[in-house]
MISELUM-480127 format. One line per field, with one value per residue (C-alpha): residue number from 1; z, y, x. Coordinates in pm, 1 decimal, padded with zeros to 6 digits. Each point is the difference from the previous one (the first is absolute). Layout:
REM MISELUM-480127
num = (NUM ...)
c3 = (Z ...)
c2 = (Y ...)
c1 = (X ...)
REM end
This chain:
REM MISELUM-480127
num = (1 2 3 4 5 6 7 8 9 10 11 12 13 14 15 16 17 18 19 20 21 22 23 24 25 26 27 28 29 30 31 32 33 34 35 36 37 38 39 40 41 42 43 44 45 46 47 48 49 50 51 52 53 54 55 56 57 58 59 60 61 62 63 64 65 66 67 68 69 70 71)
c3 = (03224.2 -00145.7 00084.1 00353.7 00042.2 -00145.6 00197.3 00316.6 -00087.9 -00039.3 00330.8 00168.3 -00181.3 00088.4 00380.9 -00029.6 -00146.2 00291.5 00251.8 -00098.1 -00029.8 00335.0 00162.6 -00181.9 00172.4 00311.8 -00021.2 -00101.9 00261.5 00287.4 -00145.0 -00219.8 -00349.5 -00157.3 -00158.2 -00428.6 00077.6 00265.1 -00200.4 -00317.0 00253.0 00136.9 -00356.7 -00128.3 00247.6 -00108.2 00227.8 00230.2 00283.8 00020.8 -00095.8 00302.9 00201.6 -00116.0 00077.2 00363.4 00046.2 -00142.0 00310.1 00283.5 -00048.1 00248.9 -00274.7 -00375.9 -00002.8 00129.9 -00329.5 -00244.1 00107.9 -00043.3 -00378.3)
c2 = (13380.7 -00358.2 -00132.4 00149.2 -00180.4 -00346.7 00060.6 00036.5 -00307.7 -00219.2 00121.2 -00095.6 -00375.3 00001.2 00025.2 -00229.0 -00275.5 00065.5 -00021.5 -00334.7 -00121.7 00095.4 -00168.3 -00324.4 -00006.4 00062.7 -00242.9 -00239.2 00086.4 -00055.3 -00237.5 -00190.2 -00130.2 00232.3 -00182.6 00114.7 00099.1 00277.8 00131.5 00069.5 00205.1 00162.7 00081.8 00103.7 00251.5 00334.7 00257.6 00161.3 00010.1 -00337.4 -00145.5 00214.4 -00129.3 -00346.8 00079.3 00111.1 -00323.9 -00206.2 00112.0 00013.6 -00360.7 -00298.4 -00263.0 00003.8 -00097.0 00292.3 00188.1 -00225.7 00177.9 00403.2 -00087.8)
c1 = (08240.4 -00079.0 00382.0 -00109.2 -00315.8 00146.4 00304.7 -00227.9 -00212.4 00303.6 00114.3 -00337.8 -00017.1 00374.3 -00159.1 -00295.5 00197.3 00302.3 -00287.9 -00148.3 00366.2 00054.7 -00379.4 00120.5 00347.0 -00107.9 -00255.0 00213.5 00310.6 -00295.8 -00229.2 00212.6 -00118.0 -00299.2 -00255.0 -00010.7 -00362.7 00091.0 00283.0 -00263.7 -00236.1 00291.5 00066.9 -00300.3 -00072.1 00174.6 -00155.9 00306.8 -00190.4 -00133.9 00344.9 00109.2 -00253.1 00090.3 00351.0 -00064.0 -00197.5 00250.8 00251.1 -00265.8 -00194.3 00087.6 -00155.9 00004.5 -00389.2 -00075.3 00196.1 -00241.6 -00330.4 00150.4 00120.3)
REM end
C-alpha cells in the first residue's frame, strides 16, 4: 500500500515536471529566448491544473506579454 502511494506520487511529479517542461518549450519555440525569471514561476507553480492552464495559454497567445501577467 505505501510502494502504491509513492509509486503514484512519483507518477504525478513525473507529470508536473513534464508539464512545465513542455510550457517552457513552447514558449521558447514561439517566443524565442525565456527570460530566467519566468522559467522560476513556471517552476514554482506545481498545481496540475494551473500548469494545464498555463500550458493551454502558452499555445493560444499572439504576444509573450500577455503570458507574463497569467504566471
Amino acid at each position: 500500500m505505501l510502494a502504491q502511494y509513492i509509486r503514484k506520487k512519483g507518477m504525478q511529479q513525473g507529470i508536473i515536471q513534464t508539464t512545465k517542461e513542455n510550457i517552457i518549450e513552447i514558449l521558447e519555440l514561439r517566443f524565442g529566448k525565456i527570460s530566467p525569471e519566468i522559467i522560476d514561476k513556471i517552476n514554482q507553480i506545481n498545481d496540475p491544473a494551473k500548469l494545464k492552464e498555463l500550458l493551454k495559454k502558452g499555445i493560444q497567445i499572439k504576444e509573450f506579454d500577455s503570458f507574463g501577467f497569467i504566471c
